[in-house]
C-alpha positions in Angstrom: -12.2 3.5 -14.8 -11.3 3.5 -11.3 -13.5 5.9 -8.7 -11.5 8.7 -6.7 -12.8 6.3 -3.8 -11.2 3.6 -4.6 -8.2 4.1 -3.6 -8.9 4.8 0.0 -10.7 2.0 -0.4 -7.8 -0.5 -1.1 -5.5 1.7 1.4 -8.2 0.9 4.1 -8.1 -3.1 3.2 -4.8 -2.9 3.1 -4.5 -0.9 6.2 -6.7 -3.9 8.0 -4.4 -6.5 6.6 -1.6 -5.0 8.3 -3.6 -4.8 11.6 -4.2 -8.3 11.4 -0.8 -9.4 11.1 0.6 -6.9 14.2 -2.1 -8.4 16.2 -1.2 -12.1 15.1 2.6 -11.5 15.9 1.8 -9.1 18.9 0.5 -12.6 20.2 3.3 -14.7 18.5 1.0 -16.7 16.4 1.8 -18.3 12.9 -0.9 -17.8 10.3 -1.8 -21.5 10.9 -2.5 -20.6 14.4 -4.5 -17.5 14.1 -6.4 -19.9 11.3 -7.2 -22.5 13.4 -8.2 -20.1 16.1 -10.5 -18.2 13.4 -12.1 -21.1 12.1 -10.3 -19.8 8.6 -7.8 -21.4 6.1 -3.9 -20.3 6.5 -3.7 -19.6 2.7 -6.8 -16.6 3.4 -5.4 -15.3 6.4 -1.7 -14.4 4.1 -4.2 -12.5 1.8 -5.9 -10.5 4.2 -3.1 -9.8 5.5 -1.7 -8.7 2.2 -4.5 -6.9 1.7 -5.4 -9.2 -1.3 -8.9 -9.5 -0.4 -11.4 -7.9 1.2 -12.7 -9.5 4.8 -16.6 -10.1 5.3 -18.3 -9.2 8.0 -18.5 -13.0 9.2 -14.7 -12.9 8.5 -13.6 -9.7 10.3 -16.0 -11.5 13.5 -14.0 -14.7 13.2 -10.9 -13.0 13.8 -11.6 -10.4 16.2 -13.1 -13.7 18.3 -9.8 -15.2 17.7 -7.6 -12.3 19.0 -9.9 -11.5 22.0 -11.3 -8.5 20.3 -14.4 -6.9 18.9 -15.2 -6.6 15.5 -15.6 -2.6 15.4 -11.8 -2.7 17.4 -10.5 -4.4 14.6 -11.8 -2.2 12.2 -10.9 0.8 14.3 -7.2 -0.5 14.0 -7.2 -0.9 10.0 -8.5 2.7 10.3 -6.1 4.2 12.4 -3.1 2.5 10.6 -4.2 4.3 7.3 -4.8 7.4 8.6 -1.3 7.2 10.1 -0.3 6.4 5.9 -2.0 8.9 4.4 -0.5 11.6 7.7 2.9 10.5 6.4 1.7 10.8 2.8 1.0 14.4 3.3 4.0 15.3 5.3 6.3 13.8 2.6 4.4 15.7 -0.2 5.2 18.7 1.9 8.9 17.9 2.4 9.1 17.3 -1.6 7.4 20.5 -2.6 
């Protein structure tokens, strides 16, 4: 049975997955090219960014490297994006009561 944290959980991972992919077409690189950059395979980079999987530590360092940021920014980012969802979670609950 899933935990009540578990779904901020996934909201966070995906949250960072969507991070990654702004930064990557902030700098208007393919997923090959932020792959090679990263030292990571193309087919992994889709998933985070799908929030499929959950990045390691060693992961989330290879591509913060890669897009000239540090690892806590990256994070930071992935936390602000859901925060903005669950904001505009709330606010639509409120509309719809």
């Amino acid at each position: 049975m899933p935990e009540a944290g578990d779904s901020v959980s996934n909201a966070l991972v995906q949250s960072f997955g969507i991070g990654v992919r702004q930064l990557r077409e902030a700098q208007r690189w393919s997923q090959e090219r932020l792959a090679e950059n990263s030292n990571l395979n193309r087919s992994y980079i889709g998933e985070i960014e799908r929030g499929s999987v959950v990045a390691s530590l060693v992961t989330i360092e290879k591509l913060a490297s890669a897009l000239q940021l540090t690892p806590s920014a990256l994070v930071t980012r992935g936390e602000a994006i859901s925060q903005m969802n669950l904001v505009r979670g709330i606010k639509l609950m409120a509309i719809a009561c």
